[in-house]
VOFI-641608 format. One record per residue (C-alpha): x negated, y, z negated; residue in one letter. Coordinates in steps of 0.5 Angstrom, whole numbers, plus 500, padded with zeros to 3 digits. Layout:
REM residues N
XYZA...
This chain:
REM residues 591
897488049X895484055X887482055X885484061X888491059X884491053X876490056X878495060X879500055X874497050X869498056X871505057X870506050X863503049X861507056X864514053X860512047X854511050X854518054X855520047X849517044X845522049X849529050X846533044X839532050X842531056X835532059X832526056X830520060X834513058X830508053X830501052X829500045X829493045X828486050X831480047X828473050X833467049X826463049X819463050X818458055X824455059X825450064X824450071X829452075X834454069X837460066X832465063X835470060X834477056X839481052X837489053X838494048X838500051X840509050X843512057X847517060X853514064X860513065X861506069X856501066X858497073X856503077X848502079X849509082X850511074X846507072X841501075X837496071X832492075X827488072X820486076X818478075X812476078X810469079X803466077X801465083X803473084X810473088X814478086X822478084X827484083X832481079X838487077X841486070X848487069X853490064X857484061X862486054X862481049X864484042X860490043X855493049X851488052X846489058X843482060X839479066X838472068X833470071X830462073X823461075X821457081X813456078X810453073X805457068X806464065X810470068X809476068X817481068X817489066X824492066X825499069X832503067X835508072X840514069X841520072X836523067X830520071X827512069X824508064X819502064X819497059X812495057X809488060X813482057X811474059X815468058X813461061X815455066X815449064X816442068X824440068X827435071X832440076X831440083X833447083X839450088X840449095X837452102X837450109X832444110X827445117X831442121X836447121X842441121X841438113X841441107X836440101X834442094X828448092X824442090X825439098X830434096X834432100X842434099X848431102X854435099X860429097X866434094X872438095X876444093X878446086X881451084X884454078X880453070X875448072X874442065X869437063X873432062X875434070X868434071X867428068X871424072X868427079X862426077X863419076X867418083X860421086X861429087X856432088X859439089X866443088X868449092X873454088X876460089X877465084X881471081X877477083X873481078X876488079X885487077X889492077X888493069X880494071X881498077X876498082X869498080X870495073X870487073X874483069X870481064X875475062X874473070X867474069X867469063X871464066X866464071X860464067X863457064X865455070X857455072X854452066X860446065X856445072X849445071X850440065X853435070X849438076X854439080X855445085X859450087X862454093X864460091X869463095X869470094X875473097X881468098X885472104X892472099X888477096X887481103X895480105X900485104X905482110X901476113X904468111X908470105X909466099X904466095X899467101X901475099X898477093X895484095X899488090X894485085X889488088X886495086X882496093X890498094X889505091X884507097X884503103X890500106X890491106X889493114X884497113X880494108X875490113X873498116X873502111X867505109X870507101X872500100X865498103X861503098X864498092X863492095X856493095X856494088X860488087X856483090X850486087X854484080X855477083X847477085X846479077X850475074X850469078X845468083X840465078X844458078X841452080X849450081X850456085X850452093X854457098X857464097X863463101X865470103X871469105X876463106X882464112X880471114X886471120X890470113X889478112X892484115X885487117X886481121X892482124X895489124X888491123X881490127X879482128X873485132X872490126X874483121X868479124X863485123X865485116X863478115X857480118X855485114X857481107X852476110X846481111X848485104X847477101X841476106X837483104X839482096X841476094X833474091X834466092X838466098X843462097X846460104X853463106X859461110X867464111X873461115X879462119X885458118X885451121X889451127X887448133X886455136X883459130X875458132X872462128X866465133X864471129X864468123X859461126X855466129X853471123X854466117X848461114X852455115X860454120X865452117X871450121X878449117X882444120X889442119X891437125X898439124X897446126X896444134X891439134X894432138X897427133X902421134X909425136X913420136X916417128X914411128X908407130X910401135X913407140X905411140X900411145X894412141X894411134X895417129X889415126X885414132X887421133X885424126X877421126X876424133X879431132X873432127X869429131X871434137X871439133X864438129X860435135X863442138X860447132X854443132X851444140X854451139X850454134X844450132X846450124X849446119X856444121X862443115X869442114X870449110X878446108X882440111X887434109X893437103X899435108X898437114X897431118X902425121X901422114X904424108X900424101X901417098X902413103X897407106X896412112X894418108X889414105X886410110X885417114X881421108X877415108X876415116X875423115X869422111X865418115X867420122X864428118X858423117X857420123X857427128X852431124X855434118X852436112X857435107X863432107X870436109X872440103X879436102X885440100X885440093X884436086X891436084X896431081X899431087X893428092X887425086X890418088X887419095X881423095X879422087X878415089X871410088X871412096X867418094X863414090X862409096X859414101X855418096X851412095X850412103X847418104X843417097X840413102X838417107X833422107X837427111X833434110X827430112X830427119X828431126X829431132X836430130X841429137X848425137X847417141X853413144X855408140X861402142X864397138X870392142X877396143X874401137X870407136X863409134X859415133X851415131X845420130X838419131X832422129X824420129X826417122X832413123X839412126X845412123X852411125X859408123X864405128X872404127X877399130X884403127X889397130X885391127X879390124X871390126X868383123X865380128X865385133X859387137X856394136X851397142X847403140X844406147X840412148X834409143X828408143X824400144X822396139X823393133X828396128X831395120X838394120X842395114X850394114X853398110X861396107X865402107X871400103X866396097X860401097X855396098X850394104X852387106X847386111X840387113X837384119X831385124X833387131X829389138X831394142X830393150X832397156X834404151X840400147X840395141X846390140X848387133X855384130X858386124X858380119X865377119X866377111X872373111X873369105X866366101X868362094X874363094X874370095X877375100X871379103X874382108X870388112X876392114X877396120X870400120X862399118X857404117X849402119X843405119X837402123X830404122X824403127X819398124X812401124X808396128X801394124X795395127X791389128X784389126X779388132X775380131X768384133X769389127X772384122X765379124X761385124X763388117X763380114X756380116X754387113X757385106X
């Protein structure tokens, strides 16, 4: 008998059973016979956990309409969190809340159960926050452009996509390229075999495992909720049609899933398993509603106007419940045409797809030597169109939700593949992305490109740069001979990365205008090597600052070569102020 079928029927069997405990006195309100605490004291921000053992009258355990278990936490300094708890089957009926604590000192939670006998609330439990050295999830910093931790630290995303069963030694080898997050989508929790309303608890352990092989490794996760496969009965075909799989089947059409309101009535039930169940990890960095929605027949036989709409309203239900308000977002497909507007507008943060095959200009001749303009010349600058675009339209965090595989004018493998990926990366930086782009996808096939010491090497760039902190954030000209350049300025700093894909950059002379006079730090940074290479004081005059990139030619009989692009940041240099002669005289004769 195949395993999912068979936590289907032992879910069924452990509800019948507990319907069963409570027939002889239908009247009689439920009881919670015990609360089981995994530990006293737990760090801050980590899993606390509870096991629940409860007498209820039910039929779904999923269904909080049949029963809804809720647990008030106050804080010591007396903020209160309602933190659902939720069913999971693991050799026998088991109720569970987790829960992670952003206070130190001693909390306060009581548990209230809900059946359709009326409620009970469990007597005053405690349990106690002690110092840890996590930084607790992510949010939208003030800037409003820029990431960061609960504890106000600063978070640049360095990741990818990475679908299918996660591994330790996988994480282990991302962990030590630089990655900092992983976006993954999964198989939904309500199968054929679980039927709509009932989650897969195989999936959901899988997810479980997921999230804690993460948070050993501070890793984050985009949690892509609803891959558009799933969503489509006709549209791409292939494996992009994997409705038949879906139980929402049996009471909406795929091209009505978007606007119907029995579909809706169980997804709410499912995001608030999502909450319960996940909400509470540090490791959780986005819920992505929805990856290539304009890959669904709610879509395109549907209601696009009603499929944007929807997108919204899973944004608000995450908003409204989701208690440590992880930030949202969801995509189109990567087509030059398939900006995803509504999708900007409702989310938390935009997320543009680009697939530069698919529309976007790219070199058309087959060969390079009969090309106007450089393939790779044409790749930086479609992020950078795309991203400058997103970012003056919507006053949010800008990223490339997903991009690369083998849509491009270079195929993966070659010298041209690899010379792109890197370019993206830094051009993504360089115009105001919060992450880098979410790069199609950890595999045999692509980890020779993007598994590679050039995440390593832009991770130690944007460690150095506070970017949660900057403030008025706005995009400055920066121009290098016969090449490109991009650069961002903020009170704080200036950051920038310039490219010449048809020779090189050593010696070339970068001006950066639009700044502010006076004196500033400069710190050239070695794309390719991962190293600052340069450090040097400069003055701006008339609005512009000019330095060179150091040639880096052969030094002891060894070949430093700068490559084709260099990234930089200039800080301004606070002038010292000068202690007046009088007061220092004055303050000599007092002593």
């Amino acid at each position: 008998m195949p395993r999912t079928i068979l936590c289907f029927i032992l879910i069924a069997m452990s509800a019948t059973l507990a319907e069963a405990q409570v027939v002889k006195d239908s009247t009689s309100r439920p009881e919670i016979l015990n609360i089981i605490q995994n530990q006293d004291s737990v760090g801050l921000y980590d899993k606390f956990e509870t096991r629940l053992i409860i007498k209820a009258q039910f039929l779904n355990p999923f269904d909080a309409d049949d029963i809804d278990i809720m647990a008030t936490f106050t804080s010591p300094s007396g903020k209160k969190w309602n933190i659902p708890g939720f069913y999971q089957y693991t050799y026998g009926t088991m109720w569970k809340m987790r829960f992670a604590a952003d206070e130190l000192g001693v909390w306060k939670y009581q548990v209230r159960v809900r059946d359709i006998n009326g409620e009970t609330t469990s007597a005053e439990k405690t349990f106690k926050a002690v110092g840890s050295s996590y930084k607790g999830p992510i949010k939208i910093a003030a800037n409003k452009r820029f990431l960061e931790y609960k504890n106000g630290s600063p978070f640049y995303g360095v990741g990818l996509w990475y679908n299918g069963r996660v591994t330790k030694e996988n994480l282990d080898e991302l962990k030590n390229k630089g990655v900092n997050f992983i976006s993954n989508y999964i198989t939904p929790l309500e199968t054929m075999g679980s039927g709509v309303g009932r989650y897969d608890q195989e999936v959901c352990s899988r997810i479980d495992e997921l999230f804690e092989l993460c948070e050993e490794r501070e890793i984050l996760v985009s949690l892509n909720l609803w891959f558009h496969s799933y969503l489509s009965e006709t549209v791409w075909g292939g494996g992009n049609i994997r409705w038949q799989t879906n139980p929402y089947q049996h009471i909406t059409a795929a091209k009505d899933f978007f606007r119907s309101s029995e579909a809706w009535k169980y997804q709410e039930k499912l995001y608030r398993y999502f909450i319960a169940r996940w909400s509470y990890s540090r490791s959780l960095a986005i819920w992505f509603i929805v990856d290539e929605i304009n890959g669904t027949d709610g879509w395109v036989s549907g209601d696009s106007v009603m499929a944007g709409r929807w997108t919204k309203n899973v944004h608000d239900y995450f908003k409204a419940n989701d208690p440590y308000n992880h930030p949202t977002t969801g995509t189109r497909s990567g087509g030059i045409k398939e900006f995803f507007h509504d999708g900007y507008q409702a989310t938390d943060i935009a997320a543009r797809e680009i697939y530069e095959a698919q529309g976007f200009p790219i070199t058309k001749p087959g060969t390079l030597d009969s090309a106007d303009i450089h393939p790779l010349t044409y790749s930086y600058n479609n992020y950078a169109g795309q991203i400058k675009k997103i970012w003056d339209g919507y006053g949010k965090p800008v990223i490339i939700g997903e991009t690369g595989w083998d849509h491009t004018y270079f195929e993966p493998g070659m010298p041209g593949y690899t010379a792109m990926h890197h370019n993206v990366l830094w051009v993504s930086l360089a115009t105001g992305a919060s992450m880098t782009p979410f790069w199609w996808a950890f595999s045999g096939r692509m980890n020779d490109v993007i598994v590679s010491n050039q995440l390593r090497s832009i991770r130690r760039f944007t460690d150095s740069v506070p970017f949660s902190k900057l403030s008025n954030l706005s995009r400055i000209d920066a121009r290098i001979p016969d090449g490109d350049g991009f650069a961002m300025q903020s009170d704080q700093l200036i950051y920038g990365w310039v490219v010449n894909p048809k020779t090189d950059v050593a010696g070339d002379s970068v001006t950066v205008s639009g700044v502010r006079d006076g004196k500033y730090a400069l710190k050239v940074f070695h794309t390719w090597r991962g190293d600052f290479i340069m450090e040097e004081e400069l003055t701006a005059t008339n609005g512009a600052v000019v330095f060179s990139i150091p040639s880096l030619h052969t030094a002891g009989g060894h070949a430093n070569y700068i490559g084709q692009d260099a990234a930089f940041i200039l800080e301004p240099k606070k002038e010292k102020l000068q202690t007046p002669v009088s007061t220092r005289k004055g303050r000599k004769r007092a002593n």
